[in-house]
MARGUMI-464950 format. One record per residue: residue in one letter; x, y, z of N, C-alpha, C in turn. Coordinates in steps of 0.05 Angstrom, whole numbers, padded with zeros to 5 digits, always signed. Example, Ala and Ser with C-alpha at 12.3 -4.5 7.8 and 13.67 -1.06 7.14 Angstrom:
A+00264-00114+00156+00246-00090+00156+00264-00066+00156 S+00257-00045+00142+00273-00021+00143+00258+00001+00157 
***
This chain:
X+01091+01726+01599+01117+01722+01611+01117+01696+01627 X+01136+01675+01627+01140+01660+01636+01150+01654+01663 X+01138+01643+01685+01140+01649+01711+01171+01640+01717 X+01185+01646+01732+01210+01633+01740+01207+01614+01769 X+01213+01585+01757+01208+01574+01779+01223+01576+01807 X+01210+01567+01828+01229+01574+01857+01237+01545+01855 X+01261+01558+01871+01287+01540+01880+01277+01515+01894 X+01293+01499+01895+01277+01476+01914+01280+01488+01945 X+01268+01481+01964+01280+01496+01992+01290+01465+02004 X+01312+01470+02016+01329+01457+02030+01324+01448+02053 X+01316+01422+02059+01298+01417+02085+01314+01395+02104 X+01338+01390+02093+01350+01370+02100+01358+01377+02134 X+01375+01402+02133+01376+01409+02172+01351+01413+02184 X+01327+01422+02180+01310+01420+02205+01300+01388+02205 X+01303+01372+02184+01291+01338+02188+01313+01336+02212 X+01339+01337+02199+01357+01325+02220+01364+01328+02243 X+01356+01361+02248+01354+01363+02275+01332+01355+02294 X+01306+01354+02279+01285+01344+02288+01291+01308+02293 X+01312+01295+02276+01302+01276+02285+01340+01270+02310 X+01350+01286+02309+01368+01291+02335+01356+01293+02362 X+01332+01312+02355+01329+01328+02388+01306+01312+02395 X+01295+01287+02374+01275+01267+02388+01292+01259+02405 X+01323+01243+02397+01339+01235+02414+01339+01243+02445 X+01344+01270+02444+01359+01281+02468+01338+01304+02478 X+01310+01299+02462+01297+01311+02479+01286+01299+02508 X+01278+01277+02514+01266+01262+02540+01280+01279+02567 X+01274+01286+02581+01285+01298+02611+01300+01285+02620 X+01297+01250+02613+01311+01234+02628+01342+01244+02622 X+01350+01238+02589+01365+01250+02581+01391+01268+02592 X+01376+01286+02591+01373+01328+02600+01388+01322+02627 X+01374+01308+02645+01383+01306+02672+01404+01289+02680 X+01406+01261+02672+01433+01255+02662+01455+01269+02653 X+01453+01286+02641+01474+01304+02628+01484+01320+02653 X+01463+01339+02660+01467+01361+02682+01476+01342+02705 X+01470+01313+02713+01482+01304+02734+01511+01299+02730 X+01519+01289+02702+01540+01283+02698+01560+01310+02703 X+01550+01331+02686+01571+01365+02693+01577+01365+02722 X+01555+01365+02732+01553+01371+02763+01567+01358+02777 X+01574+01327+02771+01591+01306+02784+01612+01318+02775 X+01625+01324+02760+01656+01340+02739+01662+01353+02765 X+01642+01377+02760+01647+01397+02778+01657+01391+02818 X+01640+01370+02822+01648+01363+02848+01676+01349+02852 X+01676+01338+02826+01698+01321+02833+01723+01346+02844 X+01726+01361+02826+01744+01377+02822+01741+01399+02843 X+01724+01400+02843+01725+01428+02872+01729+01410+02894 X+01723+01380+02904+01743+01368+02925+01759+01356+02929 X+01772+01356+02902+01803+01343+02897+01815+01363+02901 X+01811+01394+02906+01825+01408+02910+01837+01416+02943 X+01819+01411+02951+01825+01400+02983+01837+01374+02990 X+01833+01357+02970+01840+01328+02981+01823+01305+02992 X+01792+01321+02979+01769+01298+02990+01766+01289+02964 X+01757+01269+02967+01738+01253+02952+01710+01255+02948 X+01699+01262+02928+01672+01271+02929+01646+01259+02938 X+01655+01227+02936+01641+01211+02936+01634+01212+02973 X+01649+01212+02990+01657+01210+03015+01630+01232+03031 X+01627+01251+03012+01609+01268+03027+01574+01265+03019 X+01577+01240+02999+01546+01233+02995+01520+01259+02983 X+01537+01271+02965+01520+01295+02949+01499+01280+02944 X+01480+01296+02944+01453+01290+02932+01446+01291+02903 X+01441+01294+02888+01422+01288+02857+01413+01324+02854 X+01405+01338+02874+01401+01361+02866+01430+01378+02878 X+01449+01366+02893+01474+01383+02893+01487+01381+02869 X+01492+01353+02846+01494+01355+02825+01488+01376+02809 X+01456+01377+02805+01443+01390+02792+01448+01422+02789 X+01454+01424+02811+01460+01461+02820+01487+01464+02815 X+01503+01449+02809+01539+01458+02816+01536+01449+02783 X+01514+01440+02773+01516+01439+02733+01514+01466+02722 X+01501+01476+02737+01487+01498+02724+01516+01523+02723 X+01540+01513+02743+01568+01535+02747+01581+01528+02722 X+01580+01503+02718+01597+01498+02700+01586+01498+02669 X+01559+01502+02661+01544+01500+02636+01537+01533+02633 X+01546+01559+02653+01524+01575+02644+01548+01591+02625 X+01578+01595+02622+01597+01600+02599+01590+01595+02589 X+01595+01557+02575+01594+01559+02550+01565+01557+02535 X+01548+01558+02550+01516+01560+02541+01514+01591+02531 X+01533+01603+02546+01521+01636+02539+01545+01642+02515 X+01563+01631+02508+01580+01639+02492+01575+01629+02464 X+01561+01599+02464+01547+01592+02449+01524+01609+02431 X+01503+01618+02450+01485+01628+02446+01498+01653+02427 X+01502+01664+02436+01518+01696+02421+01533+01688+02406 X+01548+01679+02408+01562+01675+02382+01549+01654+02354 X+01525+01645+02367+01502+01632+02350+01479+01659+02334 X+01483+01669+02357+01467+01699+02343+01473+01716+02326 X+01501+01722+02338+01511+01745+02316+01522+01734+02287 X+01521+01706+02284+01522+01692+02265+01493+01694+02237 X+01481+01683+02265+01455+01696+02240+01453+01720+02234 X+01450+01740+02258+01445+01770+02253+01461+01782+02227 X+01488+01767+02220+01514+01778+02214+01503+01774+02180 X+01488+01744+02173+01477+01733+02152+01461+01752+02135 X+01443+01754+02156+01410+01773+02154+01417+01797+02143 X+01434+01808+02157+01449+01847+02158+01462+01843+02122 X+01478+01825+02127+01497+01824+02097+01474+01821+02076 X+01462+01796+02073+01444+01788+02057+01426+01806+02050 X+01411+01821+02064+01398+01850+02051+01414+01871+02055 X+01429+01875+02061+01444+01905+02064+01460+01903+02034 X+01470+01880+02017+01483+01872+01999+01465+01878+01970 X+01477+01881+01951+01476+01873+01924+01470+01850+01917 X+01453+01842+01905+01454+01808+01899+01477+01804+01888 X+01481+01821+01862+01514+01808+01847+01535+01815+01868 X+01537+01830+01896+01558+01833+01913+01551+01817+01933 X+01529+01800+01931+01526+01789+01960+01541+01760+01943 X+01527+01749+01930+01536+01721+01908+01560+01728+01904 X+01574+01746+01896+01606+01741+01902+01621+01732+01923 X+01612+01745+01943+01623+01756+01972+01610+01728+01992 X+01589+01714+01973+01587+01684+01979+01608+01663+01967 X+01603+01665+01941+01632+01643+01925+01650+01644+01944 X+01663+01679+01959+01691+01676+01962+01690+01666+01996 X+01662+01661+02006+01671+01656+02031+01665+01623+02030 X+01653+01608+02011+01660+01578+02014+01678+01568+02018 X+01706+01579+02014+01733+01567+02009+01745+01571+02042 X+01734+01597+02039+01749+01602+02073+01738+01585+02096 X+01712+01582+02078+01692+01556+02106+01712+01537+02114 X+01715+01523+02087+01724+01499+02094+01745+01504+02098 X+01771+01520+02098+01790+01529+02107+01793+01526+02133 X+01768+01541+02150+01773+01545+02172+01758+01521+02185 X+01743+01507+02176+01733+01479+02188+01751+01458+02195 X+01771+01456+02166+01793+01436+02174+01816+01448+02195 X+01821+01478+02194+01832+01485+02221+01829+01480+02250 X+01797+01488+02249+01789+01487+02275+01794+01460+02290 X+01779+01436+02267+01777+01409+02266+01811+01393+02275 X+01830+01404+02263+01855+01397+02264+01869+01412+02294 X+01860+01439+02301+01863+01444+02330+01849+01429+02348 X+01827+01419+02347+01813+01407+02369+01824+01374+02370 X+01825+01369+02351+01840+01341+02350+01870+01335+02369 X+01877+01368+02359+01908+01362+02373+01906+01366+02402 X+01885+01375+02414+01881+01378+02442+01879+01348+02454 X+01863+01336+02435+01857+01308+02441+01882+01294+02436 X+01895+01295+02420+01924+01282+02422+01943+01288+02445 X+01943+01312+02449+01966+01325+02470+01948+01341+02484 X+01935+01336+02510+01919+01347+02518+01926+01372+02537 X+01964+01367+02543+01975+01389+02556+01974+01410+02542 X+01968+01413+02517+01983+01433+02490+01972+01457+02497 X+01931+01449+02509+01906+01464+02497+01899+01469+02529 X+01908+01458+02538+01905+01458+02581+01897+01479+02584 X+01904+01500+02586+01907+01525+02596+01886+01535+02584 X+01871+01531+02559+01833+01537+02553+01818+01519+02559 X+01807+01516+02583+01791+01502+02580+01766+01492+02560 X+01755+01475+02555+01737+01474+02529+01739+01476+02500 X+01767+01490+02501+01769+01497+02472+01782+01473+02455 X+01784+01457+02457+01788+01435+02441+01761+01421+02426 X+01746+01417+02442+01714+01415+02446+01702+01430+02413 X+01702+01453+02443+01677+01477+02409+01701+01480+02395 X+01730+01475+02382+01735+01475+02356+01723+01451+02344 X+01724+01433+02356+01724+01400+02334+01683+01408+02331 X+01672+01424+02347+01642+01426+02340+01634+01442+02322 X+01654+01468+02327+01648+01486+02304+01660+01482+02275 X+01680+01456+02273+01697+01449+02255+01679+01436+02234 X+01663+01420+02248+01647+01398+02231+01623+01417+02227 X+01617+01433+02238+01591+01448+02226+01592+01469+02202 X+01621+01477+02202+01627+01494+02183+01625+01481+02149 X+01633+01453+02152+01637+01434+02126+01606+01428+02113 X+01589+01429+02127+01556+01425+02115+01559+01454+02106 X+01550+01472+02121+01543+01506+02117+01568+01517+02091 X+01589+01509+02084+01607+01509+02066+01588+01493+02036 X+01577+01483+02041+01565+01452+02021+01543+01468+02015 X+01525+01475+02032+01499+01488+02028+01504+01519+02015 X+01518+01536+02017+01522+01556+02005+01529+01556+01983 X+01550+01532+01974+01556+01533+01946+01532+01516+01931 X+01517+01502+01940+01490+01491+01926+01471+01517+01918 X+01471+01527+01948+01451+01552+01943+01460+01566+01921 X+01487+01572+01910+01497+01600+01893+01496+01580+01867 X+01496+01554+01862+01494+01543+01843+01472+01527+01834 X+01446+01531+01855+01424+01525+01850+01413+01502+01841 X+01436+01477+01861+01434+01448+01849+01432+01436+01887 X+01414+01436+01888+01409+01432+01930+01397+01404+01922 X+01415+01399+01939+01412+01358+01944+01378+01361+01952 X+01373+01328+01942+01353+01327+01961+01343+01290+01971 X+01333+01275+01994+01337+01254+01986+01336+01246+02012 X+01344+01226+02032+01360+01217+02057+01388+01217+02061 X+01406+01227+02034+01437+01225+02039+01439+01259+02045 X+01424+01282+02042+01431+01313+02065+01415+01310+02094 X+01393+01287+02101+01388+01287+02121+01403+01266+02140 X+01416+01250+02134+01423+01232+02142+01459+01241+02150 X+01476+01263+02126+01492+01278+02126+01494+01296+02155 X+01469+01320+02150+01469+01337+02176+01455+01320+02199 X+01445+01297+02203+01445+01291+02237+01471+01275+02240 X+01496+01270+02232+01510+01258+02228+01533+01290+02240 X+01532+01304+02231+01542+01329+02238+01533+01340+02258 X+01502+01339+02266+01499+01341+02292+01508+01322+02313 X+01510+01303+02314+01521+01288+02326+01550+01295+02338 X+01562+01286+02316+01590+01303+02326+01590+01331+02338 X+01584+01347+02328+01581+01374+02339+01573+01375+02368 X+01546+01361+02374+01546+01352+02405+01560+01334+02416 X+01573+01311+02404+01595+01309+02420+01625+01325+02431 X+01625+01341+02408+01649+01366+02418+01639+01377+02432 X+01615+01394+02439+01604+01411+02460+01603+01396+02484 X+01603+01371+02491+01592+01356+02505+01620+01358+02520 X+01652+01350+02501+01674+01357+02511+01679+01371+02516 X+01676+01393+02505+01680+01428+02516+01665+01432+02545 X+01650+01428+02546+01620+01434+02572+01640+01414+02595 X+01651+01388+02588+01660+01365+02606+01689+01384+02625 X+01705+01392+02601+01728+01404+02604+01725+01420+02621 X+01704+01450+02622+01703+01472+02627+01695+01469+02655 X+01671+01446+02670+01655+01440+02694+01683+01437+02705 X+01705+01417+02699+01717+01404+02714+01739+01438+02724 X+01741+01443+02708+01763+01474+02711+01749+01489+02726 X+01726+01490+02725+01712+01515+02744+01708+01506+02774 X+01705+01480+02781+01707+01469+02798+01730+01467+02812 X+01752+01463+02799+01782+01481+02806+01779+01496+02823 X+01781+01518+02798+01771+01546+02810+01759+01554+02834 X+01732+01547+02832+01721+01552+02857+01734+01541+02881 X+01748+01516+02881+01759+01512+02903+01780+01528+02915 X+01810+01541+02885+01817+01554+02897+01806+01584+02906 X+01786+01593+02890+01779+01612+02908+01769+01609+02939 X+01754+01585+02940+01748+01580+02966+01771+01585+02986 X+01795+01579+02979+01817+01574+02997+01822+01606+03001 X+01829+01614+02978+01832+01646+02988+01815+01663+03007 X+01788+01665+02998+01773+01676+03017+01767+01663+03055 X+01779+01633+03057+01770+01620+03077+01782+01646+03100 X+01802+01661+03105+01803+01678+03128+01787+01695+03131 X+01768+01700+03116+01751+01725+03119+01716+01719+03117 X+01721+01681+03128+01686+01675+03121+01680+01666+03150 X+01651+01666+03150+01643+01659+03185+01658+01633+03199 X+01663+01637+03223+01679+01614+03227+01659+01593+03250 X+01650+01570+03238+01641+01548+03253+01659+01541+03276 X+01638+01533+03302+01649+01521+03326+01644+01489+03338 X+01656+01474+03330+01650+01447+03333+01650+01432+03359 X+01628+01428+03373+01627+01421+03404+01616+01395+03405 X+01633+01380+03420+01638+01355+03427+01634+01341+03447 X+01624+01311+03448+01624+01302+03479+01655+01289+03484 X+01673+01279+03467+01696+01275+03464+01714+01286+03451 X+01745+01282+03459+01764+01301+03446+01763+01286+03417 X+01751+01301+03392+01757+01283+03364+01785+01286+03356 X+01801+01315+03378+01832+01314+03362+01835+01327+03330 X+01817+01348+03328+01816+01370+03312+01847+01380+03309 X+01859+01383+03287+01883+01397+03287+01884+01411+03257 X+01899+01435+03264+01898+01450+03233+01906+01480+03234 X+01926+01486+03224+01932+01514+03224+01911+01542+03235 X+01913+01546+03253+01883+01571+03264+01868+01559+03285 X+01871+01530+03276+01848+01517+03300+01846+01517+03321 X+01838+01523+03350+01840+01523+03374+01822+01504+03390 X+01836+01491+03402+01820+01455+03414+01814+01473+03447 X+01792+01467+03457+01790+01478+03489+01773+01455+03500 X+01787+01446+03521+01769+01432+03539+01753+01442+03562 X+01723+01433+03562+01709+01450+03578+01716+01433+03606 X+01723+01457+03629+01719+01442+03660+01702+01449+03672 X+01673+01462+03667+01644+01460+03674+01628+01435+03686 X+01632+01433+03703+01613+01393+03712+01598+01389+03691 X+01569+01408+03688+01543+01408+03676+01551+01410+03645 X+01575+01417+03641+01580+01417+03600+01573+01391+03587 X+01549+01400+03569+01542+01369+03560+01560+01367+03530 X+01577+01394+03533+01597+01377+03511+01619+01390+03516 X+01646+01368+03525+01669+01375+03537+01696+01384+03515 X+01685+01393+03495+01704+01394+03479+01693+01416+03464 X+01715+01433+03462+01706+01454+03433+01721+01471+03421 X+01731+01467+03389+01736+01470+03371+01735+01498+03360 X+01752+01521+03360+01750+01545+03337+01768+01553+03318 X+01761+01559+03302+01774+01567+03278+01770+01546+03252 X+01750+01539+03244+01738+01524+03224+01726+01535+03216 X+01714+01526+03187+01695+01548+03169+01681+01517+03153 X+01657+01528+03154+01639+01494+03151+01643+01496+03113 X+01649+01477+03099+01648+01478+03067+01626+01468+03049 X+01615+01453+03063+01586+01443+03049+01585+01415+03071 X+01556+01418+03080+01549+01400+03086+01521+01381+03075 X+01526+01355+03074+01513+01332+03059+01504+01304+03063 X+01491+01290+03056+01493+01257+03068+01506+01252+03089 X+01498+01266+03107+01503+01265+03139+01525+01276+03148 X+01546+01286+03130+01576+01291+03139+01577+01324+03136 X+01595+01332+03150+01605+01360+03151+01633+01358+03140 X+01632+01376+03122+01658+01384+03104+01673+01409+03123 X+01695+01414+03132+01703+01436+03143+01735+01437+03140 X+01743+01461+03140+01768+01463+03141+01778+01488+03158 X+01800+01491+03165+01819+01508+03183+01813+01537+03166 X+01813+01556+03188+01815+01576+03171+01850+01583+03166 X+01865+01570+03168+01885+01578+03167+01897+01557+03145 X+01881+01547+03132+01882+01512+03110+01901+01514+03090 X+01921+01508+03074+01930+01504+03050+01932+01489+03038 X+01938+01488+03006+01944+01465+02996+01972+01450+02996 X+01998+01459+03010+02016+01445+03013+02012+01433+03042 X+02005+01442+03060+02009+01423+03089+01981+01417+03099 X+01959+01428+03087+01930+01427+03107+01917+01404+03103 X+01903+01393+03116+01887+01369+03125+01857+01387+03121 X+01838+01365+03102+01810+01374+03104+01802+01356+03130 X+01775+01362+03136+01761+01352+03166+01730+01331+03152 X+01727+01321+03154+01697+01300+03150+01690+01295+03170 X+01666+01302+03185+01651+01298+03208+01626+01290+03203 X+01628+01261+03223+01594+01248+03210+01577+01263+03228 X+01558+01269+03220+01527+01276+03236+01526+01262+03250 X+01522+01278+03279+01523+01254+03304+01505+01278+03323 X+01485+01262+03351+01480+01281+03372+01502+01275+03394 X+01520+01269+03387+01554+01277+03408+01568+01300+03392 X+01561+01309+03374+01570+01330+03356+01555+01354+03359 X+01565+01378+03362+01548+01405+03351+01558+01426+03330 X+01547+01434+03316+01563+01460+03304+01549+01490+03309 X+01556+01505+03316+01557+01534+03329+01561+01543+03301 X+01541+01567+03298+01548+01587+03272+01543+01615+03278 X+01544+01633+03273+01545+01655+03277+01551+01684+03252 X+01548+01703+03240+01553+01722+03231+01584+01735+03235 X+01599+01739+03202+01627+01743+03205+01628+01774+03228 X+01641+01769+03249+01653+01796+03257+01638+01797+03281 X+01615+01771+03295+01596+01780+03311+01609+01767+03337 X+01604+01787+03360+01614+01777+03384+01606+01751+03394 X+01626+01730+03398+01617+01700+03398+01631+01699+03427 X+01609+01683+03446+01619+01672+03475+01633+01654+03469 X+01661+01660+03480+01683+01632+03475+01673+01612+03503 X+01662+01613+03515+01662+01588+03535+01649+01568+03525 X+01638+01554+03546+01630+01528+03541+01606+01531+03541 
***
C-alpha cells in the first residue's frame, strides 16, 4: 500500500510572529508603551478636575501603575476571547465528522471574510466620525484588529480544505504585515480605553470625595484657600508656628513636590482644584475617616 503523503505544514504565522515579537520584544519597548497608557490615563483623570497633568510632575512609575488601570480590560477580554476561540476550534474539530467538520469549514470561509470586512469597515468609521463609536470605548480599535486577522485565518482554512498551503516569503511576509496592523488597532483600542477610564476614575473620585479622609493644611501664611466645605481659621496662639489652618480638603495624589487637593464640597461646574508646592511653611494633617480630630491650632 502506498503511503499517503502529509500535507505541507504551514509555518508562515509562527516565522511572522517570531519575527514581530523580535520587534517589540526589548523592555525598552514594553515600557514605553505602559508609559505612554499611563500618561493617557493621567491626562484624563486631571482634565477632569481642570489640572494639567504635567503641573504635578508624575513620576515614570506613577505612569507605570495608572497603565496597568487602563490595560487590565482589554488584556483580559483579549485573552478570553483568544481562548475560547481556540478551545471552540479544538472541541469542533474532534467532536466533528471529518466530512461534517470540512463542510462546516467551506461554509465558514465566506462568513470570515464577511465579517472581517464588517468589522474592518466599523472600525474605520470610528476613525472617520469618532463621535459615532464614543460611547465604546476601544471598540473601533479591536474591530479594525480583529478585522484584518480574520482575512489571513479566512485564506488559511480554505488552503487547508483544499490542500494547496502557500509556501515561500509572500505568507510570511503577508502575516507580519497583519500583525502589524492588528497591533496597531489594539494599540488604538488600549489608547482609547486608558484615556476613558481615567475619566472615569476621576468622576468617581468626585463622587466619593464627601465620604474620604479629610486633609488639614497648616500654614505660616494666609495662602487664601477657598472652596465649597472649606473652612480657613486663623490661629491667635503667640507660640503657633503655623498661623493658618485649612479644613475640609481631601489630598488627591501627591508628586514632584506638589499636593493635589480639592474641597470636599468640589464640582465640576463651579470648583477650583488646589496645587500646593512642598514647602516647610506648609503642613498637611491626616487622620482616619470619622476619627476625632483637634480643631485648634
Amino acid at each position: 500500500m502506498r503511503a499517503v503523503p502529509a500535507r505541507p505544514k504551514d509555518e508562515a504565522p509562527s516565522k511572522a510572529l517570531k519575527v514581530f515579537g523580535s520587534l517589540l520584544a526589548p523592555t525598552t519597548v514594553l515600557t514605553a508603551l505602559l508609559f505612554y497608557f499611563g500618561t493617557r490615563h493621567a491626562t484624563f483623570f486631571c482634565e477632569w478636575f481642570g489640572v494639567h497633568y504635567s503641573v504635578l510632575g508624575l513620576s515614570a512609575p506613577d505612569y507605570l501603575i495608572r497603565s496597568s488601570d487602563g490595560m487590565f480590560v482589554p488584556l483580559t477580554v483579549l485573552a478570553a476571547a483568544g481562548l475560547a476561540a481556540l478551545w471552540g476550534y479544538r472541541f469542533l474539530r474532534s467532536a466533528l465528522a471529518p466530512r461534517t467538520w470540512r463542510a462546516l469549514a467551506r461554509r465558514a470561509v465566506p462568513v470570515l471574510v464577511a465579517l472581517g470586512f464588517g468589522l474592518l469597515l466599523l472600525g474605520l468609521t470610528g476613525l472617520a466620525v469618532p463621535a459615532l463609536l464614543y460611547a465604546v470605548p476601544g471598540l473601533p480599535g479591536v474591530c479594525v484588529a480583529l478585522g484584518v486577522i480574520l482575512f489571513p485565518v479566512a485564506e488559511r482554512l480554505h488552503a487547508t480544505l483544499s490542500g494547496k498551503l502557500a509556501a515561500g516569503a509572500v505568507p510570511v511576509i503577508q502575516w507580519t504585515f497583519t500583525f502589524v496592523l492588528a497591533t496597531i488597532g489594539l494599540f488604538w483600542a488600549v489608547t482609547d480605553y486608558s484615556a476613558a477610564v481615567g475619566q472615569a476614575r476621576g468622576y468617581e473620585y468626585e463622587t466619593k470625595l464627601g465620604g474620604m479622609p479629610e486633609t488639614v493644611v497648616f500654614s505660616t501664611k494666609d495662602l487664601g484657600l477657598r472652596g465649597p466645605g472649606v473652612t480657613a481659621t486663623a490661629c491667635t496662639a503667640q507660640d503657633a508656628a503655623f498661623r493658618f489652618r485649612y479644613d475640609g480638603l481631601v489630598l488627591v495624589l501627591q508628586s514632584g513636590g506638589q499636593s493635589f487637593l480639592l474641597p470636599k464640597g468640589w464640582n465640576r461646574r463651579e470648583g477650583v482644584a488646589l496645587v500646593l508646592p512642598r514647602s516647610g511653611d506648609v503642613r498637611l494633617e491626616f487622620s482616619p475617616l470619622g476619627a476625632e480630630r483637634d480643631r485648634s491650632c
